[in-house]
C-alpha positions in Angstrom: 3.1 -21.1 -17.5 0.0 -22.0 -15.5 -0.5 -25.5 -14.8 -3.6 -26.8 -17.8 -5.6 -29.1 -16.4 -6.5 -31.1 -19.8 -2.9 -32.5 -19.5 -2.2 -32.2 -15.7 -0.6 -35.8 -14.5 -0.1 -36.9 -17.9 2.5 -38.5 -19.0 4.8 -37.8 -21.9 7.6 -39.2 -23.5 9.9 -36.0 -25.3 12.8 -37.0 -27.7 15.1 -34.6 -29.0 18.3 -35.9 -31.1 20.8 -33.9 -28.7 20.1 -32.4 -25.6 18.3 -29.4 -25.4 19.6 -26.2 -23.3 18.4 -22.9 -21.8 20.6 -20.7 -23.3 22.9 -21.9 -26.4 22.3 -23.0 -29.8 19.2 -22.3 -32.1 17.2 -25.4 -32.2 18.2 -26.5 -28.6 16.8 -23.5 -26.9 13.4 -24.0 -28.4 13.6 -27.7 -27.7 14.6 -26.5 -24.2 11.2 -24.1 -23.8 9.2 -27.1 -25.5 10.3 -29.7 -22.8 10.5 -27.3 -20.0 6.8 -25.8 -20.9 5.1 -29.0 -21.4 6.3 -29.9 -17.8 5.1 -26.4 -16.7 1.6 -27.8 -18.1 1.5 -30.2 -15.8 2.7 -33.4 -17.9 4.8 -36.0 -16.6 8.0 -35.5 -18.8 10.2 -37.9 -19.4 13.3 -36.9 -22.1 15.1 -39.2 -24.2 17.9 -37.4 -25.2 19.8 -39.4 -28.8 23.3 -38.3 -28.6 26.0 -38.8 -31.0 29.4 -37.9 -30.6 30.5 -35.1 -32.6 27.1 -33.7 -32.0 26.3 -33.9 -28.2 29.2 -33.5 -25.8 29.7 -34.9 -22.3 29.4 -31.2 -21.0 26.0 -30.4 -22.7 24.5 -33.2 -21.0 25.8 -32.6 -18.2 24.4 -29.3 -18.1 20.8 -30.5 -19.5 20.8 -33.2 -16.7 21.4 -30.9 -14.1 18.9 -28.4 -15.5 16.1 -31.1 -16.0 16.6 -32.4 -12.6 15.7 -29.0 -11.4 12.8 -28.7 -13.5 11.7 -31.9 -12.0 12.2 -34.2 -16.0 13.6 -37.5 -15.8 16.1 -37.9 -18.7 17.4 -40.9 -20.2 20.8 -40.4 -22.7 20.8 -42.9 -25.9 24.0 -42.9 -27.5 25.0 -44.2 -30.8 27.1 -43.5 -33.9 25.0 -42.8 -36.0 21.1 -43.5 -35.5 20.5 -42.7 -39.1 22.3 -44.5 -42.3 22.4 -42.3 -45.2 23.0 -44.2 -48.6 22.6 -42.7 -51.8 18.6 -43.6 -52.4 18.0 -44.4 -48.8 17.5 -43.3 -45.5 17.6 -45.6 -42.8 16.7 -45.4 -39.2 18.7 -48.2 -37.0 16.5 -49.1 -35.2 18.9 -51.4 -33.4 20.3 -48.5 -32.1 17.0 -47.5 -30.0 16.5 -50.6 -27.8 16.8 -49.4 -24.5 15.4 -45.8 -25.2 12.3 -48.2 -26.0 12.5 -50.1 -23.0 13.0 -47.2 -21.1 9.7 -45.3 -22.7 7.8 -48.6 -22.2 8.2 -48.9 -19.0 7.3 -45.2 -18.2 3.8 -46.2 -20.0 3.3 -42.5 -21.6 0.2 -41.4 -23.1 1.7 -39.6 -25.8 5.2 -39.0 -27.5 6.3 -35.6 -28.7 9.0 -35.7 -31.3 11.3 -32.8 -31.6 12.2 -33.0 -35.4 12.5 -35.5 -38.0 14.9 -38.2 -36.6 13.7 -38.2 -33.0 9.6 -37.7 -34.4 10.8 -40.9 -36.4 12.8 -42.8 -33.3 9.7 -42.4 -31.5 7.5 -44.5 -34.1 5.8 -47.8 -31.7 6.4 -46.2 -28.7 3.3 -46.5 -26.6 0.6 -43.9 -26.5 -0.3 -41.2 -29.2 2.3 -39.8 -31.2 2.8 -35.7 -32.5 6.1 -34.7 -34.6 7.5 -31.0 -34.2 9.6 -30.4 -37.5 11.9 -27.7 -38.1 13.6 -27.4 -41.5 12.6 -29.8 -43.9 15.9 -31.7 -44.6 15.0 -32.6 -48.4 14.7 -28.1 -48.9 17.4 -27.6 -47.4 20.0 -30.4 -48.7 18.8 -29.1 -52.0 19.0 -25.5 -51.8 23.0 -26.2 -49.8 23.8 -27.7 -53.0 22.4 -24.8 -54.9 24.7 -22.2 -53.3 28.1 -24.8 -53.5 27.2 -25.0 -57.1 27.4 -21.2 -57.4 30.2 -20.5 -54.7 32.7 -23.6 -57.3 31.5 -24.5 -60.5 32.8 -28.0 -60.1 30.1 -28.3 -57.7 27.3 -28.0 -60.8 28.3 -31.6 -61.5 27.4 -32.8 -57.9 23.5 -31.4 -58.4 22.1 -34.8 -59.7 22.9 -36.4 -56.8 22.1 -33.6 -54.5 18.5 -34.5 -56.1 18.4 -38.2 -55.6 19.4 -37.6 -51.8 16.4 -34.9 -51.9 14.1 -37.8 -53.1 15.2 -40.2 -50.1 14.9 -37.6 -47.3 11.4 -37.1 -49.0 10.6 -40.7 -49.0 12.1 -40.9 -44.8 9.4 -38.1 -44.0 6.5 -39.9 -45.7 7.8 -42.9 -44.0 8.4 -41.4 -40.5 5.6 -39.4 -40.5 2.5 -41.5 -42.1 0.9 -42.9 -39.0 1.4 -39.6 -36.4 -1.2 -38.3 -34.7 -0.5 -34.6 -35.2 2.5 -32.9 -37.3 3.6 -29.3 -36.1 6.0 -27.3 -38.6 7.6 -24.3 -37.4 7.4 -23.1 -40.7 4.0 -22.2 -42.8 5.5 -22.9 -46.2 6.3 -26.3 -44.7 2.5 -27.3 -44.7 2.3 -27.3 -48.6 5.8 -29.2 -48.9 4.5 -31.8 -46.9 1.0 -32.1 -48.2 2.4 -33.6 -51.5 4.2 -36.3 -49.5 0.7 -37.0 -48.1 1.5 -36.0 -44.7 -1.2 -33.5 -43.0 0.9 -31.1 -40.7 -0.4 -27.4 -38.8 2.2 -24.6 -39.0 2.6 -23.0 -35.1 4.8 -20.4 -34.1 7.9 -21.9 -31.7 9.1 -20.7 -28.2 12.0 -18.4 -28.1 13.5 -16.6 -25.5 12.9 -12.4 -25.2 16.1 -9.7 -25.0 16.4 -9.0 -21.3 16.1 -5.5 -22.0 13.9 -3.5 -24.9 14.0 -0.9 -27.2 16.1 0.7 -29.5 19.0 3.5 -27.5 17.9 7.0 -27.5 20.6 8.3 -29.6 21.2 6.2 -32.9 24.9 7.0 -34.8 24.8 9.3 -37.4 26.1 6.6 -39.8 23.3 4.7 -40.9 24.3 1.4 -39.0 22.7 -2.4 -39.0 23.0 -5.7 -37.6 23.7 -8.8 -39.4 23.3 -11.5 -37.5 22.9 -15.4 -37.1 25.0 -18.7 -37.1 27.0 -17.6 -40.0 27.6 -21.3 -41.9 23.9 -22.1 -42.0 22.0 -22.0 -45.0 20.2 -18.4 -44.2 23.4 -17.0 -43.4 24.6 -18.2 -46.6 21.7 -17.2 -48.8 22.3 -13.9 -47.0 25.7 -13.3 -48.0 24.8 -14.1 -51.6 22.0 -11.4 -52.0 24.0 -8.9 -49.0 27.5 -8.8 -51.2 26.4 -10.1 -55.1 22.9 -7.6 -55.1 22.5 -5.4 -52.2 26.2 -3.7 -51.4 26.2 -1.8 -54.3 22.9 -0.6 -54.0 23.9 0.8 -50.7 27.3 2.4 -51.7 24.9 3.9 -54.3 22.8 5.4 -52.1 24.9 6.2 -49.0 28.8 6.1 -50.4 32.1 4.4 -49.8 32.3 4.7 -46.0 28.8 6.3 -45.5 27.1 3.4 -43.7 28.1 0.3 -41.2 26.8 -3.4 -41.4 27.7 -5.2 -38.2 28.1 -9.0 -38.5 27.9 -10.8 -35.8 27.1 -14.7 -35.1 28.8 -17.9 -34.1 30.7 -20.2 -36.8 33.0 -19.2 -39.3 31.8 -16.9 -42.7 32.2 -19.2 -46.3 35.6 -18.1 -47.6 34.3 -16.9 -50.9 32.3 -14.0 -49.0 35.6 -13.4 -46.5 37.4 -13.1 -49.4 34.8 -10.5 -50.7 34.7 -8.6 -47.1 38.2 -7.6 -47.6 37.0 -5.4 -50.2 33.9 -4.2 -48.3 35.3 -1.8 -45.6 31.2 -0.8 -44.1 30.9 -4.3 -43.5 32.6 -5.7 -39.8 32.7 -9.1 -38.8 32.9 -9.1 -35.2 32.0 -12.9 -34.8 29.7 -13.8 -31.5 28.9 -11.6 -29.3 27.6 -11.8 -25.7 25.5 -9.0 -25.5 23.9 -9.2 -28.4 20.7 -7.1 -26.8 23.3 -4.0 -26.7 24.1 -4.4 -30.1 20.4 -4.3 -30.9 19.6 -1.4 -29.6 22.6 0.6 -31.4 21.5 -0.3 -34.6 18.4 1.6 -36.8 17.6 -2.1 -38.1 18.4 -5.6 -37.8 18.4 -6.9 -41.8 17.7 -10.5 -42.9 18.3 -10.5 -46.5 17.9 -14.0 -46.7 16.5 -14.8 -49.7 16.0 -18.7 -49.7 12.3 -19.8 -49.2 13.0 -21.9 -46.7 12.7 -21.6 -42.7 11.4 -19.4 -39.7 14.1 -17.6 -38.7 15.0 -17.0 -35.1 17.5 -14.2 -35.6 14.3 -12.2 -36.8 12.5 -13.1 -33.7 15.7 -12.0 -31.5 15.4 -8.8 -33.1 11.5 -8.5 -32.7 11.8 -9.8 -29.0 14.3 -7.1 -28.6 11.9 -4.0 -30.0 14.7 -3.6 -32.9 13.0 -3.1 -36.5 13.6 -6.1 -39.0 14.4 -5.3 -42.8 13.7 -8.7 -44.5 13.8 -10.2 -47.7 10.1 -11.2 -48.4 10.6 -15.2 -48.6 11.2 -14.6 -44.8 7.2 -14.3 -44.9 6.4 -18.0 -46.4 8.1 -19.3 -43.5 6.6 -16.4 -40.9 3.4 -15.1 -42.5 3.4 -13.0 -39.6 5.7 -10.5 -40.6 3.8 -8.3 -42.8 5.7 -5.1 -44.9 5.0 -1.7 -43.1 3.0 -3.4 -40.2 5.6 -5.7 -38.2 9.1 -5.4 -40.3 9.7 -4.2 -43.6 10.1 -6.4 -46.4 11.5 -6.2 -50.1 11.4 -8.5 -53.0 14.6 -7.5 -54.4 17.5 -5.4 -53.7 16.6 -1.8 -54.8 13.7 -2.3 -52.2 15.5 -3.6 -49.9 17.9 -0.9 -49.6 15.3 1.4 -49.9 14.1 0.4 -46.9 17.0 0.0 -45.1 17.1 3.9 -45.8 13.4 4.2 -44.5 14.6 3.1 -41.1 17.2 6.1 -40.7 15.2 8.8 -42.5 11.8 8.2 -41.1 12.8 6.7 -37.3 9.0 7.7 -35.9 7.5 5.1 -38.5 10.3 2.9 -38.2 9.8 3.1 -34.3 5.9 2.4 -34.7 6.8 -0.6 -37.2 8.9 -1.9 -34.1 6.7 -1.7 -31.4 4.4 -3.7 -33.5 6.6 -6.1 -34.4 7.6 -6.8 -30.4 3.7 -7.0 -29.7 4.0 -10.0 -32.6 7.1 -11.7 -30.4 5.0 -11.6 -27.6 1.3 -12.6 -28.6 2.9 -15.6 -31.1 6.4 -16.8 -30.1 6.8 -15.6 -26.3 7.7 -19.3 -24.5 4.2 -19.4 -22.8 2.5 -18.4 -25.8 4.0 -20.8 -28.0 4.2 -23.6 -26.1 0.2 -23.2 -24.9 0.0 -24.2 -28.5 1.4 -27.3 -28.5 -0.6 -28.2 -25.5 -3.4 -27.8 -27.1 -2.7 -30.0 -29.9 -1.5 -32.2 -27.6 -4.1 -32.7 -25.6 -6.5 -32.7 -28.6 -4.8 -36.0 -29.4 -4.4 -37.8 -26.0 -6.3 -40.6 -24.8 -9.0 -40.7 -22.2 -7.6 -40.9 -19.0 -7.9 -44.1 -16.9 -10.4 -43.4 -14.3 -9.2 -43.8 -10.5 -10.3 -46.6 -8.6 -11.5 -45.5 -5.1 
């Protein structure tokens, strides 16, 4: 993107709790676009990277080093074990583990500090300059909804929900406290606004940078066999809220409509699939797990629809914009829309509130491919005026530089 004056030579302090990258992993690709876009802008980045083990690895920061050094961002690693302490009705941030990431950003004198998510927004509390926080999930939603489905998938589990709410209660209490004195809050999801408006907390909702398909459109020739893509980091909790509605609701509403054998679900993602619905797939012979694939822009474009029948109200979900990015049609449960209120039935996806509508329009997509087409190309135009890299980032600049201070004035 084009340099932006309002920010040009400013400098900014970016943490991210584990390095970002170009290419793998969900949130570290959008942290990736965030910190390589701002620098586009024209800011000074410097990125403090908090590693732990077991969740940054010698070789991805080896490989975000070398990529920031070519993108002209100074880095600086922080490593500890853990920078959080969780306890039962408290969330701590050791902040005795963040002593030289402070000296560090003190001595780079920034005029502002972008937090990507909770723990790093938090980290960078009393660092000099203005302060904005870019949140993902909300960890109190989605502890508590995790808990939900382990309570359904073992009944044991039922007995573990009281204190799956009193954990809730102190991730609520860390955001309130992490987040009281920030100069701007950005959520990547719109539902997030209200969540956080009861803690107090003022935040603006703003679509995040993901990466297009290299290539786009749907193949000229579609199989016969109705066929879809399910797709997404298959232990996460919209994977496993899918799974739920896709094999307890939806399935048989699809062998109703189409027959044993008459249709294909493709499911493809990194991580492994809960072993109650593995167990259930062995029974399902139109569902395939093929695991991760590398072309996964092919695979879009052999499909009539991608589906996200995620019905959790929780999240933004990027394997719906890969699908829009790629000019594939989305069939979506509706919750996907308090997260995205972007995606709007019949005029960028299709959307159902339960599972007779959703396979109803799962069936839309093969028998009417001309509106399904149309619904596509719309959806695409929505990737790129809302969540293309430039478009999203420009976003962030601007709040940015809504917040920064006036700039010292040069002495001749």
């Amino acid at each position: 993107m084009a340099q932006d004056q309002r920010v040009a030579g400013r400098r900014l302090a970016i943490w991210s709790h584990g390095a970002p990258h170009p290419t793998e992993g969900a949130s570290t690709v959008l942290f990736w676009h965030y910190v390589s876009g701002l620098r586009a802008a024209g800011f000074e980045v410097l990125s403090v990277v908090l590693a732990q083990p077991g969740t940054t690895t010698a070789e991805q920061l080896r490989d975000y080093e070398h990529a920031a050094a070519a993108a002209q961002i100074a880095v600086h690693v922080s490593r500890a074990d853990p920078f959080v302490e969780e306890r039962r009705h408290a969330i701590r941030l050791r902040d005795e583990t963040l002593a030289d990431a402070r000296r560090v950003v003190a001595d780079f004198r920034p005029d502002a500090s972008f937090g990507l998510d909770l723990i790093a927004g938090w980290a960078a509390r009393g660092a000099p300059g203005r302060r904005v926080v870019w949140l993902g999930d909300l960890r109190f939603q989605s502890a508590w909804y995790h808990a939900l489905y382990e309570a359904k998938e073992r009944r044991a589990a039922a007995l573990q929900l009281p204190l799956a709410l009193v954990r809730a209660g102190a991730w609520r209490r860390a955001y309130r406290r992490a987040l009281e004195d920030a100069d701007a809050v950005i959520v990547s999801s719109k539902s997030s606004e209200g969540r956080l408006a009861k803690l107090g907390v003022a935040s603006e909702y703003q679509p995040y940078p993901w990466p297009a398909a290299a290539t786009v459109g749907q193949a000229r020739h579609l199989p016969e066999t109705p066929t879809f893509l399910f797709l997404g980091t298959l232990q996460a909790l919209g994977s496993r809220s899918a799974f739920h509605f896709l094999l307890r609701e939806l399935y048989g509403r699809l062998v109703q409509r189409w027959g044993r054998g008459g249709f294909r679900i493709v499911i493809a993602g990194r991580g492994q699939i809960p072993a109650w619905a593995a167990r259930l797939l062995e029974t399902t012979p139109e569902l395939e797990h093929v695991g991760f694939v590398d072309d996964i822009d092919a695979l879009l474009r052999s499909v009539h629809a991608a589906i996200a029948p995620i019905s959790v109200p929780v999240g933004n979900r990027s394997r719906i914009l890969t699908a829009l990015a790629a000019g594939t049609l989305v069939v979506a449960h509706e919750n996907a829309a308090l997260g995205n209120p972007d995606l709007v039935d019949g005029e960028t996806c299709y959307l159902a509130a339960g599972a007779d509508d959703f396979a109803e329009r799962m069936a839309r997509s093969v028998e009417a491919p001309a509106e399904a087409r149309a619904v596509a190309e719309r959806g695409r135009a929505l990737y790129e005026a809302r969540f293309r890299p430039d478009a999203a980032v420009r976003a962030a600049v601007d709040t940015l530089a809504a917040v920064l201070p006036p700039a010292a004035r040069k002495v001749v």
